[in-house]
Structure formats: structure tokens, C-alpha cells
py3Dmol code that shows the C-alpha trace and the ligand (Angstrom):
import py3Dmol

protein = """\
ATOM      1  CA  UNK A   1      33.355   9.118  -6.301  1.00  0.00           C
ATOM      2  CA  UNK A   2      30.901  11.386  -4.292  1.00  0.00           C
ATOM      3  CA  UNK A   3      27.283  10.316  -5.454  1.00  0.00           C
ATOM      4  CA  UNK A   4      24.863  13.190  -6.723  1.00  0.00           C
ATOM      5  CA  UNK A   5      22.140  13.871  -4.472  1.00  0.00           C
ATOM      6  CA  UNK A   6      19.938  14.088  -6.501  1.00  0.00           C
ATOM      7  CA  UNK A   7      18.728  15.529 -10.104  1.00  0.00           C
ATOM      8  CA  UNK A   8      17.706  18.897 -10.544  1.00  0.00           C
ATOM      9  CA  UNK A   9      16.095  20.661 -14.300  1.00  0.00           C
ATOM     10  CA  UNK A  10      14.673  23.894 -13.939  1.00  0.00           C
ATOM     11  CA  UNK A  11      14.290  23.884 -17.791  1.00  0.00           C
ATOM     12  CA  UNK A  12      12.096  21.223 -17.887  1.00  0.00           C
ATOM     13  CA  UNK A  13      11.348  21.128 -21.965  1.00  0.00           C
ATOM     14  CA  UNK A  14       8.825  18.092 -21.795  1.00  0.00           C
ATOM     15  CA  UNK A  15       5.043  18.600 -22.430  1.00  0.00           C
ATOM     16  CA  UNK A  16       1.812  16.674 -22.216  1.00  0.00           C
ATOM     17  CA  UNK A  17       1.920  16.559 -26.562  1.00  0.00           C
ATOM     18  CA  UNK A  18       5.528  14.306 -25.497  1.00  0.00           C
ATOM     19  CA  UNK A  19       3.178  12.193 -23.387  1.00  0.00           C
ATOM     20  CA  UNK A  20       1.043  10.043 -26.510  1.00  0.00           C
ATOM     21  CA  UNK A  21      -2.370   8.259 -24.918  1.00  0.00           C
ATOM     22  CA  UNK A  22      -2.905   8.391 -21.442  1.00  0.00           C
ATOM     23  CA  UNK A  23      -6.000  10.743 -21.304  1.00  0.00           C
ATOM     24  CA  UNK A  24      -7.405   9.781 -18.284  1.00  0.00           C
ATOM     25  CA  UNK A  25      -3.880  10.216 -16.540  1.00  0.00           C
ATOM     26  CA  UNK A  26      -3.208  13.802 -18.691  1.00  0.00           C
ATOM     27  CA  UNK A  27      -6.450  15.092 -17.174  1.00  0.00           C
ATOM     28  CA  UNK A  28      -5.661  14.119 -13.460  1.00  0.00           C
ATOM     29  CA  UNK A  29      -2.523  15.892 -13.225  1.00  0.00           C
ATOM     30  CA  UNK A  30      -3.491  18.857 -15.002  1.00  0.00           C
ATOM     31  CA  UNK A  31      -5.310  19.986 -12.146  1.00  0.00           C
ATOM     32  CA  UNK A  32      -1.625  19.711 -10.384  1.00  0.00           C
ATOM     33  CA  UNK A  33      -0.130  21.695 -13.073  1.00  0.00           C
ATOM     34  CA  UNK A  34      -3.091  24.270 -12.420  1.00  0.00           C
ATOM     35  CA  UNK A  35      -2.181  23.966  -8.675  1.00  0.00           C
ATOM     36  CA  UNK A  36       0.932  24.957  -9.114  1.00  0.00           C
ATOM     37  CA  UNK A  37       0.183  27.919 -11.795  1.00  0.00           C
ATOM     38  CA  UNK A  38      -2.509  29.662  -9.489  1.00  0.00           C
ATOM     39  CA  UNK A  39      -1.856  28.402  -6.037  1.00  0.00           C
ATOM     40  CA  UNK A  40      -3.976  31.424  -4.690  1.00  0.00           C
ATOM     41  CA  UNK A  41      -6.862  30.767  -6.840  1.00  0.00           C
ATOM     42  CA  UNK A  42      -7.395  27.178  -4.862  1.00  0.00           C
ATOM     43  CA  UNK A  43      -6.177  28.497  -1.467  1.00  0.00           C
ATOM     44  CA  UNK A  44      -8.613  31.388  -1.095  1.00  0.00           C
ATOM     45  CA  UNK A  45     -11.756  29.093  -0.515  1.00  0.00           C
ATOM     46  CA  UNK A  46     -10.225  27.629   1.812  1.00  0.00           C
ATOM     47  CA  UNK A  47      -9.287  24.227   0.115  1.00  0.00           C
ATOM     48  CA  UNK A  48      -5.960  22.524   0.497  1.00  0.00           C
ATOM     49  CA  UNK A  49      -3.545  21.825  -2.444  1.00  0.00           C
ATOM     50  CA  UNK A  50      -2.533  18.020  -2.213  1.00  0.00           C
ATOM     51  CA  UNK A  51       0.923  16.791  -1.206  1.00  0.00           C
ATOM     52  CA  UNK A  52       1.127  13.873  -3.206  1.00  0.00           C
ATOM     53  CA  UNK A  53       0.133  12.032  -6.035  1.00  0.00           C
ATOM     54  CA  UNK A  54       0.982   8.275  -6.718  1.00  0.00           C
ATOM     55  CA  UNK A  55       2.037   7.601  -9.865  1.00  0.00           C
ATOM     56  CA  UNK A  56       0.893   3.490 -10.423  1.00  0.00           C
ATOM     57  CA  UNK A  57       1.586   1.321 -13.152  1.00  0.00           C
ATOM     58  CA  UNK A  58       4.092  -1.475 -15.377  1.00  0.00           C
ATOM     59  CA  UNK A  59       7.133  -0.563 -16.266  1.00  0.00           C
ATOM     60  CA  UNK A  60       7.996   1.546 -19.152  1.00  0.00           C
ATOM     61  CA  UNK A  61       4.258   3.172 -19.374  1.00  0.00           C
ATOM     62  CA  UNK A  62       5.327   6.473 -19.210  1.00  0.00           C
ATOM     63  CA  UNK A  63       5.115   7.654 -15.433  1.00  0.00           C
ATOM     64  CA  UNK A  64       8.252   9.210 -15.367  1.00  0.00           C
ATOM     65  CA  UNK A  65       7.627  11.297 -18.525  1.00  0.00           C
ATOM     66  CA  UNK A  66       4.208  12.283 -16.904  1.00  0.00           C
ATOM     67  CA  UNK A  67       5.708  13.494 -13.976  1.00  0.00           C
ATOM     68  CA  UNK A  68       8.535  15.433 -15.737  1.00  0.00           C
ATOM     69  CA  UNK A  69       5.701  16.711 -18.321  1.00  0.00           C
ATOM     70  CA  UNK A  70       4.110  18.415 -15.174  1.00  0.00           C
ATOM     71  CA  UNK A  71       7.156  20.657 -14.509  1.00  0.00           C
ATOM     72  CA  UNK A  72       7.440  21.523 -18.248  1.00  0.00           C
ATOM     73  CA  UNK A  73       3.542  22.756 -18.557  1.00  0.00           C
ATOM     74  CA  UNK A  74       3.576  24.262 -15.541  1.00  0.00           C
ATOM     75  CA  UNK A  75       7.167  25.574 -15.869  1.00  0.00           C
ATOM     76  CA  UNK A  76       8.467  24.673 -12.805  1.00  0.00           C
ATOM     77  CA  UNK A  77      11.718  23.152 -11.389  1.00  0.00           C
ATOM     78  CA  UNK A  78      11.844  19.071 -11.020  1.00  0.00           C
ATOM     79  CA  UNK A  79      13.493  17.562  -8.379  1.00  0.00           C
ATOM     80  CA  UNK A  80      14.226  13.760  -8.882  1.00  0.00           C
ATOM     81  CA  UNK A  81      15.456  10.676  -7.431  1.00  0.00           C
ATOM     82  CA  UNK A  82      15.499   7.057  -7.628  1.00  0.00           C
ATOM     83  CA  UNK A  83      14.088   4.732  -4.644  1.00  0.00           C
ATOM     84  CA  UNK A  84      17.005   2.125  -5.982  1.00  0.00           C
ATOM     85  CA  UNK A  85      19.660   4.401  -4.995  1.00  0.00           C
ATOM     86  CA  UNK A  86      19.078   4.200  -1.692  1.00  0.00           C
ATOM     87  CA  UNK A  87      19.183   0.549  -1.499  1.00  0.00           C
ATOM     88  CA  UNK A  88      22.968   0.500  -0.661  1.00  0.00           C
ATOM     89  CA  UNK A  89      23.440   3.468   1.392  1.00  0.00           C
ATOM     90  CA  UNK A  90      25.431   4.139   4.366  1.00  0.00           C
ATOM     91  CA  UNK A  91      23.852   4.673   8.100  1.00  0.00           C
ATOM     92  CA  UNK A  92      21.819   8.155   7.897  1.00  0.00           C
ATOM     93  CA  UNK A  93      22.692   9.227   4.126  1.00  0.00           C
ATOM     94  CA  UNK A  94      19.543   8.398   2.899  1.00  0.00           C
ATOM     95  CA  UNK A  95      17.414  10.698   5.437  1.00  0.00           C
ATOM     96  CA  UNK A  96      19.469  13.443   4.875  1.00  0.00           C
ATOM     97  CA  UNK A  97      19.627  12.971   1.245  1.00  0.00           C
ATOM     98  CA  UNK A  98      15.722  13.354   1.322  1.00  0.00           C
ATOM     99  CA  UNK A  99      16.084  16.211   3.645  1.00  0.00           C
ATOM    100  CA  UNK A 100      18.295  17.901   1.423  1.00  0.00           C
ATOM    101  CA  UNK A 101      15.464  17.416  -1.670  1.00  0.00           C
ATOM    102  CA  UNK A 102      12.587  18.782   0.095  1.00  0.00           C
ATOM    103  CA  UNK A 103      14.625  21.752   1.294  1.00  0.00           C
ATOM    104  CA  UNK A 104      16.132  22.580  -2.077  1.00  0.00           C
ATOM    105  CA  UNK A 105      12.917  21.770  -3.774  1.00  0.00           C
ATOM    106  CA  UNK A 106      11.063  24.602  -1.146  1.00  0.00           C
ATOM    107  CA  UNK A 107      13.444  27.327  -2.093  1.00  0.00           C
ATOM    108  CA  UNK A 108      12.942  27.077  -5.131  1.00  0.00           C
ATOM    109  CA  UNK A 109       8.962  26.489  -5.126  1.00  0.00           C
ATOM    110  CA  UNK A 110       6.886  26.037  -6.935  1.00  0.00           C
ATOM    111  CA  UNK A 111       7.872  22.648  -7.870  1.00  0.00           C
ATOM    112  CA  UNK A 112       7.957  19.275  -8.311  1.00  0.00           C
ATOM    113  CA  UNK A 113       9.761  16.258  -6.773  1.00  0.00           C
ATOM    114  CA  UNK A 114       9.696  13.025  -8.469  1.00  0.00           C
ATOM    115  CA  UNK A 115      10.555   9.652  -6.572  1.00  0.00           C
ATOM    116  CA  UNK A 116      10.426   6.832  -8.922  1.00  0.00           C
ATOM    117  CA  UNK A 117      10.512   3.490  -7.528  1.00  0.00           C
ATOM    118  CA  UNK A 118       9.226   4.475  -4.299  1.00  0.00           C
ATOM    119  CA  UNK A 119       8.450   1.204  -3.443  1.00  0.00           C
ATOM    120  CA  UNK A 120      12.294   0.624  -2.792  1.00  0.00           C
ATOM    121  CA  UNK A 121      12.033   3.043   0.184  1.00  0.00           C
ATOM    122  CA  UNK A 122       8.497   2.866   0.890  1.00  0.00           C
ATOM    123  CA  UNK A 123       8.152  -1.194   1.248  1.00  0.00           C
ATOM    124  CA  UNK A 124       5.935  -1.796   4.084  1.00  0.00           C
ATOM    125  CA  UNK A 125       7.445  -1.529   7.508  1.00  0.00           C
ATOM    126  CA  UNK A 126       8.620  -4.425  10.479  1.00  0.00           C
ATOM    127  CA  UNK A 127       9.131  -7.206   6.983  1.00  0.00           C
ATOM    128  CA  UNK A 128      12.190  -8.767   5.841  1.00  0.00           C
ATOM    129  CA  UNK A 129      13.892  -8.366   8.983  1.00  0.00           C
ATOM    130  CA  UNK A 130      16.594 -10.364   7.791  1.00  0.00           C
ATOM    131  CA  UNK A 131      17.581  -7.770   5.506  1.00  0.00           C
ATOM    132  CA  UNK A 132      20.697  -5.887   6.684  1.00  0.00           C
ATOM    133  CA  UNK A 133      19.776  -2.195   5.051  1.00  0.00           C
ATOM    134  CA  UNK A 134      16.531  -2.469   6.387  1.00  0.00           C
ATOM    135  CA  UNK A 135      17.243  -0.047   9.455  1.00  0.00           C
ATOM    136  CA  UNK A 136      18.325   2.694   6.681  1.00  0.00           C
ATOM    137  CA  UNK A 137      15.452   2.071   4.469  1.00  0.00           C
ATOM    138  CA  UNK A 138      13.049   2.604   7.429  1.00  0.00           C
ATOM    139  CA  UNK A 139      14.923   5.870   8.219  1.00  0.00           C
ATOM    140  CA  UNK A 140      14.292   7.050   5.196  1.00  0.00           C
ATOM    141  CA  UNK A 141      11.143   6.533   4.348  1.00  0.00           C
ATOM    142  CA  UNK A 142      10.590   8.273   8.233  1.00  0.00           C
ATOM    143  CA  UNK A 143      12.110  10.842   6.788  1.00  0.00           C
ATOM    144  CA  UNK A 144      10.014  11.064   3.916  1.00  0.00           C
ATOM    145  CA  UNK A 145       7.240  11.188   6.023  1.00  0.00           C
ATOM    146  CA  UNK A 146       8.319  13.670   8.259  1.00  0.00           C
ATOM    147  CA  UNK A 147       9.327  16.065   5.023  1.00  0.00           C
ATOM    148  CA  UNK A 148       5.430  15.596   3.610  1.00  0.00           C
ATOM    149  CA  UNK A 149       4.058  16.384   7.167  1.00  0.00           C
ATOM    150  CA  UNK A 150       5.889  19.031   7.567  1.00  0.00           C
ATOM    151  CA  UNK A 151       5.704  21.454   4.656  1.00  0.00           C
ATOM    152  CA  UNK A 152       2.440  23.573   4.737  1.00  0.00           C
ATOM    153  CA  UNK A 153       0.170  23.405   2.126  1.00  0.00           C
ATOM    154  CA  UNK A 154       0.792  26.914   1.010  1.00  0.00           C
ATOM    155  CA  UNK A 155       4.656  25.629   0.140  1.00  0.00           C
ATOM    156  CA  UNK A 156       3.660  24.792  -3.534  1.00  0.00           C
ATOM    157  CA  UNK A 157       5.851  21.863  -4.214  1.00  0.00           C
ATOM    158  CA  UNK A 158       3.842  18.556  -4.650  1.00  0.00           C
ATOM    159  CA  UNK A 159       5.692  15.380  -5.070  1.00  0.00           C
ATOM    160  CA  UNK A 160       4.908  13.148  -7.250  1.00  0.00           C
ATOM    161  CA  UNK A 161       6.278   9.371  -7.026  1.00  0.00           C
ATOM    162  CA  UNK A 162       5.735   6.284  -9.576  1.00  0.00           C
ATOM    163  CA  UNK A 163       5.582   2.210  -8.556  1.00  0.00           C
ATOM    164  CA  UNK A 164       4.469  -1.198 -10.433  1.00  0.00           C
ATOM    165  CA  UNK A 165       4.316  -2.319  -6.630  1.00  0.00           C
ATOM    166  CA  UNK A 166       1.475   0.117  -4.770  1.00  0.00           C
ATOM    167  CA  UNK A 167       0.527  -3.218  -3.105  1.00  0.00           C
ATOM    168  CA  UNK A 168       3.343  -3.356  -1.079  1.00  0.00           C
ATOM    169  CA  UNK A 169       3.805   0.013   0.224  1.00  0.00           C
ATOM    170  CA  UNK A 170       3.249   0.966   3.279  1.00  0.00           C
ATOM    171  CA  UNK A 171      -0.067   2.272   4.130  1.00  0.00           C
ATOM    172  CA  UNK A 172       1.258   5.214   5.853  1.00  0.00           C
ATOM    173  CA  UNK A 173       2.349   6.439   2.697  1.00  0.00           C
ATOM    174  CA  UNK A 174      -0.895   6.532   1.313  1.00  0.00           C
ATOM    175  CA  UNK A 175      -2.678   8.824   4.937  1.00  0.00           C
ATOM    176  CA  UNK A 176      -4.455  11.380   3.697  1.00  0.00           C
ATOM    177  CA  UNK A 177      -1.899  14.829   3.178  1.00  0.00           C
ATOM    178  CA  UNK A 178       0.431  12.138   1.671  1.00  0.00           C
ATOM    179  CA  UNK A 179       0.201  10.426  -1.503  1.00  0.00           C
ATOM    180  CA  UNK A 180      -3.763  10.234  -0.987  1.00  0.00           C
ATOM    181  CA  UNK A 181      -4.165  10.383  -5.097  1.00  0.00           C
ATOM    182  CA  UNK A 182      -3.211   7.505  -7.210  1.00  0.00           C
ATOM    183  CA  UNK A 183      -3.340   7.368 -10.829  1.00  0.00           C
ATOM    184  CA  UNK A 184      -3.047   4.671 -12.833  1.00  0.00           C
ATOM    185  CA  UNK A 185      -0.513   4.572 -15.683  1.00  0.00           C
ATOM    186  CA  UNK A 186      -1.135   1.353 -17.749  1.00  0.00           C
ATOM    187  CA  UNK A 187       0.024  -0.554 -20.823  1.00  0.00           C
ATOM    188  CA  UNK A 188      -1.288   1.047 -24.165  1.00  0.00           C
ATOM    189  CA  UNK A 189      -3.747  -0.306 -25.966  1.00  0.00           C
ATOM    190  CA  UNK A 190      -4.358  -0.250 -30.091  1.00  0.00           C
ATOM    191  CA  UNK A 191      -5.051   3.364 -29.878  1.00  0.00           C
ATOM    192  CA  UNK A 192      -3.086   4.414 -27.597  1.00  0.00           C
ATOM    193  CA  UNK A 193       0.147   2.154 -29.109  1.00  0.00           C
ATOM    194  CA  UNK A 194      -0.736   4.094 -32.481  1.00  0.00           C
ATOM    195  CA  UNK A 195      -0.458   7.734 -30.719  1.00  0.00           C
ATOM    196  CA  UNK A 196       2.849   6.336 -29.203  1.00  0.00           C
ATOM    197  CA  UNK A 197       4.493   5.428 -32.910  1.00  0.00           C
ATOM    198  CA  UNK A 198       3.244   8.441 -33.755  1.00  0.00           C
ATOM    199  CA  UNK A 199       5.868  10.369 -31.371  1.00  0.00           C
ATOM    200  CA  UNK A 200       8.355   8.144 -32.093  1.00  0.00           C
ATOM    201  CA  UNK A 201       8.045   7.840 -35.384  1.00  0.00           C
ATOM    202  CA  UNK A 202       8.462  11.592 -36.142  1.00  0.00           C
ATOM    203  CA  UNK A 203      12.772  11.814 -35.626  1.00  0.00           C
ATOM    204  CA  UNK A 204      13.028   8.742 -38.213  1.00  0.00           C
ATOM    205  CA  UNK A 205      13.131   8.930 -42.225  1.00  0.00           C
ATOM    206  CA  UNK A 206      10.861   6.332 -43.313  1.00  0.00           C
ATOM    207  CA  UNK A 207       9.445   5.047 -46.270  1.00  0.00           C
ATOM    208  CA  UNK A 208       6.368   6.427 -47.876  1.00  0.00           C
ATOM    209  CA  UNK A 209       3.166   4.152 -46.907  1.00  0.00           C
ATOM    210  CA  UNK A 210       4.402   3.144 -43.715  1.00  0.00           C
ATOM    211  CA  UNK A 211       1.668   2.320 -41.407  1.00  0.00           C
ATOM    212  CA  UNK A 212       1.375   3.085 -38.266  1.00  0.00           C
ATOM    213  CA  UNK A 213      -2.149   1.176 -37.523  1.00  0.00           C
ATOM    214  CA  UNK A 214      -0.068  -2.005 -38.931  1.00  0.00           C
ATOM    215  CA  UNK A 215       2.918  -1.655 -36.370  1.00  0.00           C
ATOM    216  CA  UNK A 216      -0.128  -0.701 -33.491  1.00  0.00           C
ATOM    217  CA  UNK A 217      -1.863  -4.271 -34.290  1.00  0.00           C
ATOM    218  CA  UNK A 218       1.681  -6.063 -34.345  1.00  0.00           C
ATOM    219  CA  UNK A 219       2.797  -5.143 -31.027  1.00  0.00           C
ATOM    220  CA  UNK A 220       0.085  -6.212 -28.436  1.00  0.00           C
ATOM    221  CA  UNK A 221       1.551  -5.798 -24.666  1.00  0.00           C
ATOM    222  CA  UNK A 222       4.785  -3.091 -25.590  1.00  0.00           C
ATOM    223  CA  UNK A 223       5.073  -0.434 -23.532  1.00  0.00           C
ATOM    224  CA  UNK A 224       5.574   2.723 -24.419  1.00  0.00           C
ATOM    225  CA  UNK A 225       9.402   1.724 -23.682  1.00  0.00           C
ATOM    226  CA  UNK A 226       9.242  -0.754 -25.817  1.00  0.00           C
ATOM    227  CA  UNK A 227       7.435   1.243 -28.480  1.00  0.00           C
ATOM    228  CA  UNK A 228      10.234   3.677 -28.237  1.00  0.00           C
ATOM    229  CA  UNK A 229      13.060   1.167 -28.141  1.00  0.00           C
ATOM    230  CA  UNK A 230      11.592  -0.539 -31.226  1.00  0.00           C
ATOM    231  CA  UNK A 231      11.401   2.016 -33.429  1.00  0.00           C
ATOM    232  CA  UNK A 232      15.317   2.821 -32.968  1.00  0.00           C
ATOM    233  CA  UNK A 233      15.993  -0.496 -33.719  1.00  0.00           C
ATOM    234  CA  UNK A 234      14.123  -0.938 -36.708  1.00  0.00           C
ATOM    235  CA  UNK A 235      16.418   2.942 -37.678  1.00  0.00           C
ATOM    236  CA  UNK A 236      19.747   0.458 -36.649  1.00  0.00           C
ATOM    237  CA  UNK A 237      18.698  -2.216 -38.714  1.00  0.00           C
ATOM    238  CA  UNK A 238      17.823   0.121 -41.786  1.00  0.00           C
ATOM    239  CA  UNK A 239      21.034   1.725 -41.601  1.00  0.00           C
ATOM    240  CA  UNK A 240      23.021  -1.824 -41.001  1.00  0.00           C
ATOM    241  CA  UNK A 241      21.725  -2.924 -44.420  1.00  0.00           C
ATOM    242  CA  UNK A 242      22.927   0.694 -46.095  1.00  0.00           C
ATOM    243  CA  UNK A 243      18.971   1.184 -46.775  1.00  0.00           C
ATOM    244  CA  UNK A 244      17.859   5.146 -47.172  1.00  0.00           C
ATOM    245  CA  UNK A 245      14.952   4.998 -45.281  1.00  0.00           C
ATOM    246  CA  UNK A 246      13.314   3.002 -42.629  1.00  0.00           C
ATOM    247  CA  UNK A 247      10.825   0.525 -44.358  1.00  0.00           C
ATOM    248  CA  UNK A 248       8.489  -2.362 -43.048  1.00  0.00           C
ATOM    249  CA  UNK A 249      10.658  -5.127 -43.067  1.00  0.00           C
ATOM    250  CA  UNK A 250      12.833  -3.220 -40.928  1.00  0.00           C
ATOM    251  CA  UNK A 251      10.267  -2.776 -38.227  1.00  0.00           C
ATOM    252  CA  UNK A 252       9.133  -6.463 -38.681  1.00  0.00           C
ATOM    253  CA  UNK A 253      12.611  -7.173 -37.835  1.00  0.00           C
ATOM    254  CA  UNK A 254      13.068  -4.957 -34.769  1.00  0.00           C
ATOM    255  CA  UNK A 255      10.004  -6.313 -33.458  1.00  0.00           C
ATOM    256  CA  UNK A 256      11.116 -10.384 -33.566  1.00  0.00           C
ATOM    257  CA  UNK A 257      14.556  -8.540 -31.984  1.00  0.00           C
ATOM    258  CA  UNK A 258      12.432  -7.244 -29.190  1.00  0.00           C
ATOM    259  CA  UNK A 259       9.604 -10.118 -28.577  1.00  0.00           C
ATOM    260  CA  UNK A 260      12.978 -12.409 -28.412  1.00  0.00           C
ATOM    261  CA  UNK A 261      14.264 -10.165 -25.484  1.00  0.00           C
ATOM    262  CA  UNK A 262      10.766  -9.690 -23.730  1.00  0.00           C
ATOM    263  CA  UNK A 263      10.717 -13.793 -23.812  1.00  0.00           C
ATOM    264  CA  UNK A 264      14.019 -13.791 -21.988  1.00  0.00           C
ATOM    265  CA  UNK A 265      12.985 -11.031 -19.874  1.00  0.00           C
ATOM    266  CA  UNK A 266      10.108 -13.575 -18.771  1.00  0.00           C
ATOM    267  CA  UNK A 267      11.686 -16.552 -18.857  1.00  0.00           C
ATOM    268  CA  UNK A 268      14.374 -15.333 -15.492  1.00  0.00           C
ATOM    269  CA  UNK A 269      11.472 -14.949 -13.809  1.00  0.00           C
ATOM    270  CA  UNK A 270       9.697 -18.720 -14.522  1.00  0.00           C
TER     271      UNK A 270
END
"""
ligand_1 = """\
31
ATP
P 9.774 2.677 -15.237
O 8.688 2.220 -14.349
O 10.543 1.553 -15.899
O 10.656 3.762 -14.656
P 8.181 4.635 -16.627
O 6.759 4.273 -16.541
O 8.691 5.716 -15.752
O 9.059 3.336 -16.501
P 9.276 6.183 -18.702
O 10.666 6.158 -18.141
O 8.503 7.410 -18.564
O 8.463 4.968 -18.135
O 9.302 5.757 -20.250
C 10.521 5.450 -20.909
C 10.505 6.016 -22.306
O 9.505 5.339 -23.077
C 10.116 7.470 -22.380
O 11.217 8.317 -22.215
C 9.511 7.571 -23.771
O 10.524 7.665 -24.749
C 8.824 6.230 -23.942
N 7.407 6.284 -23.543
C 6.822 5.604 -22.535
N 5.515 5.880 -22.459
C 5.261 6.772 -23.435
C 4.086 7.474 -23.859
N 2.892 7.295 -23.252
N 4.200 8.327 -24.905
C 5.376 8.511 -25.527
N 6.511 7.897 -25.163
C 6.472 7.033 -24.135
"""
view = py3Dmol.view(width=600, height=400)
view.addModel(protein, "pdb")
view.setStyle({"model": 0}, {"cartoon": {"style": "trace"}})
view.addModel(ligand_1, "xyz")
view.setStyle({"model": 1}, {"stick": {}})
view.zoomTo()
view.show()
């Protein structure tokens, strides 16, 4: 089977009010969505739109719907693809797979292009030499470089590209005209984890009195992910038990169901 390129939605239908908490990181990139509304009205002074934005935080925090949230307000095409799928690639399809993105992402400016898990490609370069892709990876992320250098800044597409790993990148990544922004994208807290049930709340029927500050306080450390995840499992559970709505005990349950995975999660790892 041929493998897609890459992903491309020009009817991006996700918004910041899809995007619950996360202030500090809504009011970053809403300059890029103004960017790429009114290039002109940044250009003519003179200044330069950025390139790149890094996109830095745990897993499941929301980076990914940030970045696609960017295209939907400022109703542009997004162009996306994973650093893991490059990981196994053949000799010189990874460069021109990133070639191919930047050039269909520049016809069809403005835009955005996403990389998530750039850290796959953009490890710093010359370590694990014993690693047999290594050669490829390197090409790529040359390639990646070369594509950010080389579009002007008057090309209106800004990439945007999410890690848990921004320690490990390499530095050139970060030169100024590259991804020379980072914003952080971090676990919720009590506030924020009470905005995020409120989202995912909304698509569920639910008993009257349910409260969402109770399932904030009883789920220190989810993500978003797991926010998201746990509130279709308490709807599975409901429904197992023939129940009408989704009540507390349901929830209570989801949430020992999803503790007992994060502990395994945890545990491959000690
Ligand atoms: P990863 O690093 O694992 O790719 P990520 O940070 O990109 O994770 P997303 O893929 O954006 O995380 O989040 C997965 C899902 O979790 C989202 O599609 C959404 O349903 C839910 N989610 C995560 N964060 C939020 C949030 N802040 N508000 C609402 N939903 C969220």
C-alpha cells in the first residue's frame, strides 16, 4: 500500500471555544491567526511574520487541537504530518515528502503546517550513531530546514510543530526565522480540568446534578486526553448497565478504569 503523504483539511471546523483552558497558549497564537488574516497589515512596517512556532508540552494537553484550531479561526488550509512516520522510511522519501508539504502548503497559502512529534525528525544531530535510519532522519530534518529558510516571509504559511521532548531537539531548529517561539502547552489544572468536562461533557445525556467541580477535584494529573477518554467511558459503562443517563457512579467507575491504565502506563517505564 502506497503511504499518504501527508494530511490535508481545508475545512478546518475546529475553534479556540473547542480548545477548554489554555489562555495563556489561546492568546499567543492568536496573533498567528491575525498574521495570517491581515498579512499586509504586519508587513507594511516593515516587521517580519514568524516562520515557526513550537508547540511544547505532555502528551494529550491539547497541542494538536491548538494547532488545528488556528486554521479553523483563521480559515485556512492545514497541512499535517507525524514526525513517527518517518521513522521507518526508505533512503530520500522523507526529504521529499517534506518537500512535497511545504510546496503544496505555498500554493495554497495562507496556511498552516502542523508537525507533531517533531522531535522524531528533529532529535539533535551526530547522536545515536548506531542507529541505522539515522542518515534518513538527518536528511530530513535538512530538509526541513532548507524548506523554513527558504520560503520568504511574505509566503503566509507558518508551521507550527508540537513535542514533550524540546530538550532534545536540535538547536538549529530553534535559530531565529525557525521555530524561534515556543509555547508551552501543559497539564490542566482544577480550573482548567473543569472547562475541559465542560466540552466533553456537552455530547453525553447525563443525570441532573452532575457535577462537574466534583469530577475536576477527582482527576488530579489527566490530560485533556484523558479527560476526554474518561468521559466516553463513563457513557460505555452507563449504557453496559442499560442505565438512561450517565450518572456519578458511572464516572467514578471510568475513572478507577483509567487511573488502573495510567498505573500500567507508568509501571513499563519503572
Ligand atoms: P500528543 O502529544 O499525544 O499528540 P496533544 O497534546 O496533541 O497530544 P491532542 O491530540 O490535541 O493532544 O488531544 C487529544 C484529544 O484530547 C483532543 O482531540 C480533545 O478531544 C482532548 N483534549 C485535549 N486537550 C484538550 C483541551 N484543552 N480542551 C478540550 N479537549 C482537549
Amino acid at each position: 500500500s502506497k503511504a499518504k503523504l501527508f494530511d490535508e483539511n481545508t475545512k478546518v471546523k475546529t475553534t479556540f471555544k473547542d480548545v477548554a483552558g489554555l489562555e495563556g497558549a489561546k492568546e499567543e497564537v492568536q496573533e498567528i491567526v491575525d498574521f495570517l488574516k491581515n498579512p499586509e497589515k504586519y508587513t507594511s512596517l516593515g516587521g517580519k511574520i514568524p516562520k515557526g512556532a513550537l508547540l511544547v508540552g505532555p502528551p494529550g494537553t491539547g497541542k494538536t487541537l491548538l494547532a488545528k484550531a488556528v486554521a479553523g479561526e483563521a480559515k485556512v488550509p492545514f497541512f499535517s504530518l507525524s514526525g513517527s512516520d518517518f521513522v521507518e522510511m526508505f533512503v530520500g522519501v522523507g526529504a521529499s515528502r517534506v518537500r512535497d508539504l511545504f510546496k503544496q502548503a505555498k500554493e495554497k497559502s495562507p496556511a498552516i503546517i502542523f508537525i507533531d512529534e517533531i522531535d522524531a525528525i528533529g532529535r539533535a544531530r551526530g547522536k545515536n550513531a548506531m542507529s541505522g535510519s539515522n542518515d534518513e532522519r538527518e536528511n530530513t530534518l535538512n530538509q526541513l530546514l532548507t524548506e523554513m529558510d527558504g520560503f520568504g516571509t511574505n509566503t503566509n504559511v507558518i508551521v507550527l510543530a508540537a513535542t514533550n521532548r524540546a530538550d532534545i531537539l536540535d538547536k538549529a531548529l530553534m535559530r531565529a526565522g525557525r521555530f524561534d517561539r515556543q509555547i508551552h502547552v501543559d497539564l490542566p489544572n482544577l480550573t482548567e480540568r473543569r472547562a475541559i468536562f465542560e466540552v466533553h461533557l456537552r455530547p453525553l445525556k447525563k443525570v441532573d446534578g452532575l457535577e462537574v467541580d466534583f469530577l475536576a477535584k477527582q482527576t488530579p494529573g489527566f490530560s485533556g486526553a484523558d479527560i476526554a477518554n474518561l468521559c466516553n467511558e463513563a457513557a460505555l459503562i452507563a449504557a453496559r448497565n442499560n442505565k438512561k443517563a450517565v450518572d456519578k457512579q458511572d464516572f467514578l467507575d471510568a475513572v478507577d478504569r483509567i487511573i488502573g491504565g495510567l498505573e500500567k502506563r507508568s509501571n513499563l517505564f519503572s
